[in-house]
LUMBANU-76645 format. One line per field, with one value per residue (C-alpha): x, y, z; residue number from 1; residue in one letter. Coordinates in Angstrom, 2 decimals, decimal comma. Each point is the difference from the previous one (the first is absolute). Layout:
N
X [X:...] .
Y [Y:...] .
Z [Z:...] .
k [NUM:...] .
r [A:...] .
END
This chain:
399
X [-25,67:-3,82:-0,74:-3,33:-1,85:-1,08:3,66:0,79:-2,71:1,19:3,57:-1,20:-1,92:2,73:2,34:-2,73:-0,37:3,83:0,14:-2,63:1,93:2,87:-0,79:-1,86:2,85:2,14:-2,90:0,51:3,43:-0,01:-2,75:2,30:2,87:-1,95:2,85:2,95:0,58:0,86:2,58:0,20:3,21:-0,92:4,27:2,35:2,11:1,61:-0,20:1,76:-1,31:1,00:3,52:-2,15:-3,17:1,43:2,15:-2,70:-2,37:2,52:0,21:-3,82:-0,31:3,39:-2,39:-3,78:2,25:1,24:-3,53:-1,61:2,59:-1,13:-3,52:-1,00:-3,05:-2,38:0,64:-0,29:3,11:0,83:0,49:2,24:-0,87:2,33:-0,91:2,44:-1,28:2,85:0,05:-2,83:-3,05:-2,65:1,24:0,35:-3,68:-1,41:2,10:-1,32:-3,80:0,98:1,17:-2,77:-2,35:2,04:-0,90:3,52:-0,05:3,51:1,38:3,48:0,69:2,93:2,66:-0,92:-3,11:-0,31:0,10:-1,96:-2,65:-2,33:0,40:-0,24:-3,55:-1,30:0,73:-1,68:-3,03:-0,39:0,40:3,38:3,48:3,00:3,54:2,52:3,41:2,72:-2,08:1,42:-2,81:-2,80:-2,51:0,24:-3,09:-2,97:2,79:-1,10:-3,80:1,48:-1,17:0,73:3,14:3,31:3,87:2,55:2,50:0,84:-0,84:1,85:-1,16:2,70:2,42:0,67:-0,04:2,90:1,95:0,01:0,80:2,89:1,20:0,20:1,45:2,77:0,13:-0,52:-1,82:-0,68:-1,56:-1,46:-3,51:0,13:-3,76:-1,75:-3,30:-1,13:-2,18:-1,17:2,22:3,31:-1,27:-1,48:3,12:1,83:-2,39:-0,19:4,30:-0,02:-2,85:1,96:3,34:-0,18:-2,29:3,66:1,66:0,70:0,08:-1,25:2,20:-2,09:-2,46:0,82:-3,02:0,14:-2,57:0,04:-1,98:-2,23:2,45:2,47:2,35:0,58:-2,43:3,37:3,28:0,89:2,95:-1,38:-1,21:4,04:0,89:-2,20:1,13:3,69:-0,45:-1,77:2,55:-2,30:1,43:-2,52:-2,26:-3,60:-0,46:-4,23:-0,43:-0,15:2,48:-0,13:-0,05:1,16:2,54:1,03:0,09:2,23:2,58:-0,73:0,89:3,60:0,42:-0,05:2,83:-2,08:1,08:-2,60:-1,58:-3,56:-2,56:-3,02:-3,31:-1,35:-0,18:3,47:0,53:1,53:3,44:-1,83:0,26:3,98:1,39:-1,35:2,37:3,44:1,64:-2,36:1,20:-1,78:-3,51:-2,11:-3,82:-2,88:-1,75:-1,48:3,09:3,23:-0,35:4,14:0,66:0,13:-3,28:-0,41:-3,86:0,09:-3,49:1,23:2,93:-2,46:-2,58:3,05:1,67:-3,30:-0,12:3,29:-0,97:-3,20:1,06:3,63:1,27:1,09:-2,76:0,85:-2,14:-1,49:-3,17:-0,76:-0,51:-2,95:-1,68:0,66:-1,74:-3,21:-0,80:0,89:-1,93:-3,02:-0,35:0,33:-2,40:-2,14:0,62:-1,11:-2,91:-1,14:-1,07:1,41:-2,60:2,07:-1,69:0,36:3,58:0,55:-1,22:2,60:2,81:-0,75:0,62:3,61:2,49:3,65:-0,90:3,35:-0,26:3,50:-0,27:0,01:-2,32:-3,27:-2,51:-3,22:-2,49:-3,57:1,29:3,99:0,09:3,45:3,23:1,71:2,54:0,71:3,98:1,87:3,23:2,72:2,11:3,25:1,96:3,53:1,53:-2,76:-0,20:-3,20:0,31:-3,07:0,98:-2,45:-3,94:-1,86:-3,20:-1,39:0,30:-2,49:-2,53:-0,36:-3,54] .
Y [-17,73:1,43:2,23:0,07:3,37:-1,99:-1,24:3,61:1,51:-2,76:1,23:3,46:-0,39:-1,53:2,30:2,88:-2,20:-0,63:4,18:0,25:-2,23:1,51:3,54:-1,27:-1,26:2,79:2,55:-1,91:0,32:3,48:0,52:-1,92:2,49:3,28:0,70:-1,30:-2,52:2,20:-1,13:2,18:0,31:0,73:-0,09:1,99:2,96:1,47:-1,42:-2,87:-2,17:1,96:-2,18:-3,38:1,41:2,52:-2,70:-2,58:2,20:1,00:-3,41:-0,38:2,88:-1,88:-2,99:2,17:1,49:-3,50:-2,02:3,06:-0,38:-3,66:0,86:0,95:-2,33:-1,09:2,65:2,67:2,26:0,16:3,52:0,27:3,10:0,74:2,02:0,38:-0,88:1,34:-3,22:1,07:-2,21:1,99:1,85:-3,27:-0,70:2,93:-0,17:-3,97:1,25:2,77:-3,19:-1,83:2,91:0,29:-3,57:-1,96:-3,51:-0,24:1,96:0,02:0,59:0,24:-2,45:-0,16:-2,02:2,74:2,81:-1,15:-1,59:2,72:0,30:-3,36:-0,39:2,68:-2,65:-2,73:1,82:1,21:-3,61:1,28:-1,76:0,98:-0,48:0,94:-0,91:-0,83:-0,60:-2,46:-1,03:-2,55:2,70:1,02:-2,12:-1,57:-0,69:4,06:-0,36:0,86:-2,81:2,40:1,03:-1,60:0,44:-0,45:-0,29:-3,02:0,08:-0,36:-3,61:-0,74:2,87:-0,68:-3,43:0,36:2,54:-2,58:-2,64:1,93:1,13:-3,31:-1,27:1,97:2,81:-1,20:-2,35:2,58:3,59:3,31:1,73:3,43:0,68:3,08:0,14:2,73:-1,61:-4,16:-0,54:0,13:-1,18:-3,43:-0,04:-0,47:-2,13:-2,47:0,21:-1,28:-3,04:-1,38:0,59:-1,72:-2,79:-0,22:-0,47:3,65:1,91:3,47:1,75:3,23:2,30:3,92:2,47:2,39:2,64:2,95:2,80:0,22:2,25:-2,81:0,96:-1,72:1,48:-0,56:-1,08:-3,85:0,07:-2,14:-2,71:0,18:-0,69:-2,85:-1,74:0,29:-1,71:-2,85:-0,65:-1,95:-1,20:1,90:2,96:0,03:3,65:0,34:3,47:2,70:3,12:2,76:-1,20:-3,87:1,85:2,03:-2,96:-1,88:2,66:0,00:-3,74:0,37:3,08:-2,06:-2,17:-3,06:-1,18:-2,97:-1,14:1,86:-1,24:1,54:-0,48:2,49:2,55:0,67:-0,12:2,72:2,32:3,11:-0,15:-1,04:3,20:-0,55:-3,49:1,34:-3,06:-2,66:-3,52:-2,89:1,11:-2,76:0,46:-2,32:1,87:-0,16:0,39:1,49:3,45:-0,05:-1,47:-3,26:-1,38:-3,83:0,92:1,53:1,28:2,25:1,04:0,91:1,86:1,69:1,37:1,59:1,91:0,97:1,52:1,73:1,31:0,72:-1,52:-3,48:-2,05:0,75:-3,25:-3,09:0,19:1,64:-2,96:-0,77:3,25:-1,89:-3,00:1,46:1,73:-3,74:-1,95:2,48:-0,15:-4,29:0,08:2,37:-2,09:-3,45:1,65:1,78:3,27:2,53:-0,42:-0,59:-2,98:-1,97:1,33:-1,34:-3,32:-0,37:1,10:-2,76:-2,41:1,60:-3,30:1,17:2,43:1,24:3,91:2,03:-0,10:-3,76:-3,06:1,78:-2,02:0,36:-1,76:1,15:0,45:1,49:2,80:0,25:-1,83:-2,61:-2,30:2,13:-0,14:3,53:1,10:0,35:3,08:0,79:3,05:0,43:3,27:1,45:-1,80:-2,46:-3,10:-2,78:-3,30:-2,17:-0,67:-2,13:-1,03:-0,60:-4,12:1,33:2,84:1,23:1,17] .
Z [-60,60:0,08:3,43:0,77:1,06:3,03:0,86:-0,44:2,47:2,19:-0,06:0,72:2,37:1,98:-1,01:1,67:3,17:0,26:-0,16:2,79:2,19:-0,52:0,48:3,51:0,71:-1,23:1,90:3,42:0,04:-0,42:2,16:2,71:-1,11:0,01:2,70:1,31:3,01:2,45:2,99:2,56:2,39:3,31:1,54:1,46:-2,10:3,18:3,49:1,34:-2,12:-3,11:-0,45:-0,39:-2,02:-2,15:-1,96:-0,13:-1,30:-2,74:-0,78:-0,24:-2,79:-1,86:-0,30:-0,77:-2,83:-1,38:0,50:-1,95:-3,27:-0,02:-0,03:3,63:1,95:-2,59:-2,69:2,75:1,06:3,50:1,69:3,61:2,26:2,37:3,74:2,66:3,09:2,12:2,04:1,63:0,40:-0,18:-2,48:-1,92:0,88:-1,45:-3,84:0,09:0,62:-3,13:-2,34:0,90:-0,91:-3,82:-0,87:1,42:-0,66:1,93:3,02:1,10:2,94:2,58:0,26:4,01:1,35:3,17:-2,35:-2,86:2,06:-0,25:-4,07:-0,33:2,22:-2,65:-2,69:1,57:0,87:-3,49:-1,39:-2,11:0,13:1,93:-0,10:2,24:-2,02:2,19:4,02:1,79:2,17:-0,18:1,36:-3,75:-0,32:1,48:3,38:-0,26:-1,14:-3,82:-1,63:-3,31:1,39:-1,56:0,40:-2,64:2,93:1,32:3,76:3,32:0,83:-2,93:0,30:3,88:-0,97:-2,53:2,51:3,31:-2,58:-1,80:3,41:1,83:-2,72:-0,90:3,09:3,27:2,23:2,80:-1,33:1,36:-1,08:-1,10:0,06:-1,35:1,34:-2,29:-2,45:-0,05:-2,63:1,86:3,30:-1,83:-1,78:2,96:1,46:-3,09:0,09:3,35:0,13:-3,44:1,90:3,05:-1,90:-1,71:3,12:0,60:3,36:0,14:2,36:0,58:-1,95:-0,11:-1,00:-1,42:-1,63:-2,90:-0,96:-3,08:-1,59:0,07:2,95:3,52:2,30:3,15:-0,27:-0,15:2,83:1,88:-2,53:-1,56:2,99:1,26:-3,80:0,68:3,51:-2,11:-2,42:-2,02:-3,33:-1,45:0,10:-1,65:-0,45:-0,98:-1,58:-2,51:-1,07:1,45:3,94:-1,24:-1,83:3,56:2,07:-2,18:-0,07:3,77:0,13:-2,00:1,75:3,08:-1,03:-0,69:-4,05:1,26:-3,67:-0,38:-2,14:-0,85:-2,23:-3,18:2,50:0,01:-3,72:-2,04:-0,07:0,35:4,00:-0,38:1,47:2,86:0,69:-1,73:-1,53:1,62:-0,42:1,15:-0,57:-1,53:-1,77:-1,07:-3,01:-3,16:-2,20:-0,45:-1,32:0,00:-3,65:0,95:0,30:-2,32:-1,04:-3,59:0,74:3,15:-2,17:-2,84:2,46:1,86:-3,44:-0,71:3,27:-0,67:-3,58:1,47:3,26:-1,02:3,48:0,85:2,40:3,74:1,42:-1,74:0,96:-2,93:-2,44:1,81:-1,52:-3,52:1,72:1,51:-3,43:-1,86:2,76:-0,79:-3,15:-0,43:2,07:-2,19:-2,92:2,19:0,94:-2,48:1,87:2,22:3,17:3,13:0,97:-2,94:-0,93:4,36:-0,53:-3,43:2,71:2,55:-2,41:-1,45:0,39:-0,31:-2,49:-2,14:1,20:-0,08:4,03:-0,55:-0,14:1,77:1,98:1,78:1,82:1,06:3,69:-0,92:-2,04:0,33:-1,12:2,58:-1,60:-3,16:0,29:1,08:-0,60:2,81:-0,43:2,10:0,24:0,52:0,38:-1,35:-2,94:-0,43:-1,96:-0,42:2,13:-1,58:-0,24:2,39:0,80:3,53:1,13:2,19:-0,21:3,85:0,81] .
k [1:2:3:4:5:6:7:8:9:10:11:12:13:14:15:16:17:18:19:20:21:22:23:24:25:26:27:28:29:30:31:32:33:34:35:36:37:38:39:40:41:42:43:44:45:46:47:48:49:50:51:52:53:54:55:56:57:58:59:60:61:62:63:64:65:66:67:68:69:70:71:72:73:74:75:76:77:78:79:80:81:82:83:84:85:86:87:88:89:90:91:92:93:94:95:96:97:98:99:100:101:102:103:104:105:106:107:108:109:110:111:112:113:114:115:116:117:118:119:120:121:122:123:124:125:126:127:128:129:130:131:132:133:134:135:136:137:138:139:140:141:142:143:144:145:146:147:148:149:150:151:152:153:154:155:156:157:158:159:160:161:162:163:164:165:166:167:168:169:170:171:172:173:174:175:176:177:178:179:180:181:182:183:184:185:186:187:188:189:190:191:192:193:194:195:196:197:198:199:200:201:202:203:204:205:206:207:208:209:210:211:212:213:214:215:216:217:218:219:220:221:222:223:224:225:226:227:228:229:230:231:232:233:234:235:236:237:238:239:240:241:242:243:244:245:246:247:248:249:250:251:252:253:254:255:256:257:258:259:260:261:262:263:264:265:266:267:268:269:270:271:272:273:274:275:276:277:278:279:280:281:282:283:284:285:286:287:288:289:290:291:292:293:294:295:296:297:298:299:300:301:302:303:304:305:306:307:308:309:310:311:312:313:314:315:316:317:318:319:320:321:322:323:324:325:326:327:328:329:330:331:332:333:334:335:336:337:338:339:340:341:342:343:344:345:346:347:348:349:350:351:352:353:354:355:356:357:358:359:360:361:362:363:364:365:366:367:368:369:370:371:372:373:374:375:376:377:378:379:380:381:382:383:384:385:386:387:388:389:390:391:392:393:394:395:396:397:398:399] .
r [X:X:X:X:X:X:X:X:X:X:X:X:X:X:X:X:X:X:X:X:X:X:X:X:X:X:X:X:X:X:X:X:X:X:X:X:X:X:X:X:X:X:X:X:X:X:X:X:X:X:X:X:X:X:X:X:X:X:X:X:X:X:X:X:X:X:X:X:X:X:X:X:X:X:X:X:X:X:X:X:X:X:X:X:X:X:X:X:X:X:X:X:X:X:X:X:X:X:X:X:X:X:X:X:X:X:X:X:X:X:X:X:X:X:X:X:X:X:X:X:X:X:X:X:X:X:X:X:X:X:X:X:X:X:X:X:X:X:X:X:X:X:X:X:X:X:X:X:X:X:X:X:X:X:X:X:X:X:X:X:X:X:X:X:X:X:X:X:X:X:X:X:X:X:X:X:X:X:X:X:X:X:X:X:X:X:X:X:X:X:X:X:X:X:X:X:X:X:X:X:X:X:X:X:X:X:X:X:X:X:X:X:X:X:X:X:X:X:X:X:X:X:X:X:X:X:X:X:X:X:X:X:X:X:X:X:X:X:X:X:X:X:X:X:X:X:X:X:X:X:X:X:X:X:X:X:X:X:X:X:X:X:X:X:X:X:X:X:X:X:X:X:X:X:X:X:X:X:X:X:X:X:X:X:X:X:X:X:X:X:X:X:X:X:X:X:X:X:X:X:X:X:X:X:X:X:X:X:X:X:X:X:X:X:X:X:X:X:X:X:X:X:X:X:X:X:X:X:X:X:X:X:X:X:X:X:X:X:X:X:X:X:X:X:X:X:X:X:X:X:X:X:X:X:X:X:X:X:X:X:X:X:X:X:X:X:X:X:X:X:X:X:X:X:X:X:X:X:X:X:X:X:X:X:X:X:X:X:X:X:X:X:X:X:X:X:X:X:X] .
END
């Protein structure tokens, strides 16, 4: 066959232009990789909050470490700072303003919409995403003025939901509040737990407040409270609250003599407040997961082996996998929207439909930026041995 030179200048030349492109090409993506995605974790090391962050966060670097082996966000790796804010807001506020100043395209911040208010505003006003993993309250979002603020968690409107449900169902028709008016995430618990309740046909026979300290201790003894639930004998007592003063006012309540069921929300998750109820039987949570060996999700058995390997200890609460989740849920975004800037990387999140995430299908909408009627797992405990129930989802997400 006879080439002519002009077929062959032809041929070079494109072979020259296809270079160009490709080295532009090549050059851009470098030039967007000139350093790494940076996420920075704004949460809680020590502090009450510590038990609920600390293994979320673990969770998150588990899943930074697998999305960079399969080729990070758009060639780029992905690095995870980690500050402790000590459960203290403004402490969180000022590490937030320091990742913002480094170039963050992510913060994470505490798993508690009180406490991480502050970090998260510092997001928002800088126009960069934020995640709080495992909150469990719609003011993680524009409810809150955050309208770049997300939760992984799935929220109380749901969890109560699934609790009053669960209880009427299978407790008791009459119960008694146990209400911990120490942050809005117990106190709407409780709230939520009763509306979907007596919408169930439920009676409420009394509500007993109680507060804690921000160290995690009852700021007064519950005596009283005991004692106003044991006149009730309701079939059941809806105990709204967090380890350690939750964890004191239950072993105030069997201490009491009352083996009335108690069921509880995420709050309440874990073993590692256990020795503070000996043998407790009849305790019942709504959480994320079972962290006890028998959970049916291979993906929370997958993520939970890995903390296992890299921690060397056994998960102590659930909430965890939603560390995995808020890392996953960033970075399909990413890839949607082709960029990194909070607002467009926002608007990919409102339109997440049941997305497959290891804390479960994940959705948003413009005005929830939290999960409602993702299903939970109920957990009971019998002589101090915890043991998943089943997973349900609300019939009816209670605002």
């Amino acid at each position: 066959m006879k080439i002519s030179k002009k077929f062959l200048v032809g041929v070079a030349a494109a072979a020259l232009a296809a270079t160009g492109i490709s080295a532009m090409n090549a050059t851009s993506a470098n030039a967007a990789c000139d350093k790494p995605i940076l996420i920075g974790a704004a949460m809680a090391g020590t502090g009450f909050m510590a038990p609920f962050d600390g293994p979320a966060l673990e969770t998150a670097k588990i899943a930074v470490s697998r999305l960079n082996k399969s080729g990070g966000i758009d060639g780029c790796k992905v690095v995870l700072k980690f500050v402790d804010t000590g459960t203290n807001p403004d402490k969180g506020q000022q590490i937030a303003t320091q990742f913002v100043a480094e170039g963050a395209k992510l913060l994470l911040v505490t798993c508690d919409a009180d406490i991480n208010l502050k970090s998260a505003q510092v997001g928002e006003k800088a126009g960069v995403l934020v995640i709080a993993p495992c909150v469990g309250s719609t003011a993680m979002g524009p409810d809150n003025g955050l309208k770049l603020g997300y939760s992984l968690g799935s929220a109380v409107p749901g969890e109560a939901a699934i609790m009053a449900e669960y209880a009427y169902a299978s407790l008791g028709k009459t119960a008694t509040l146990f209400k911990d008016m120490s942050i809005a995430y117990t106190t709407s618990q409780c709230d939520s737990f009763a509306k979907r309740f007596k919408e169930l046909g439920g009676t409420i026979k009394s509500t007993q407040e109680f507060n804690q300290t921000q160290a995690g201790a009852l700021d007064k003894p519950v005596t009283a409270q005991v004692a106003a639930a044991k006149a009730d004998a309701a079939g059941v007592i809806a105990l709204c609250s967090y380890p350690g003063g939750g964890a004191e006012a239950l072993g105030a309540i069997r201490a009491g003599g009352i083996k009335t069921p108690v069921i509880s929300g995420f709050g309440m998750d874990g073993n590692f407040w256990a020795g503070a109820v000996p043998n407790l039987s009849n305790h019942y949570v709504v959480t994320y997961a079972s962290v006890h060996g028998d959970d049916t999700n291979a993906k929370i058995r997958s993520i939970l082996a890995a903390f296992k390997k890299a921690t060397g200890s056994a998960a102590a609460t659930s909430g965890l996998i939603t560390g995995a989740a808020s890392i996953e849920a960033f970075a399909l975004a990413a890839k949607r929207a082709g960029s990194t800037d909070g607002k467009k990387l926002a608007a990919e999140m409102d339109k997440f439909s049941n997305e497959k995430l290891t804390a479960g299908p994940t959705s948003f909408t413009p005005s929830l930026h939290v999960n409602v009627s993702r299903p939970m797992a109920i957990l009971k405990t019998t002589n101090g041995k915890t043991k998943l129930v089943k997973y349900a989802a609300a019939k009816k997400p209670t605002f």
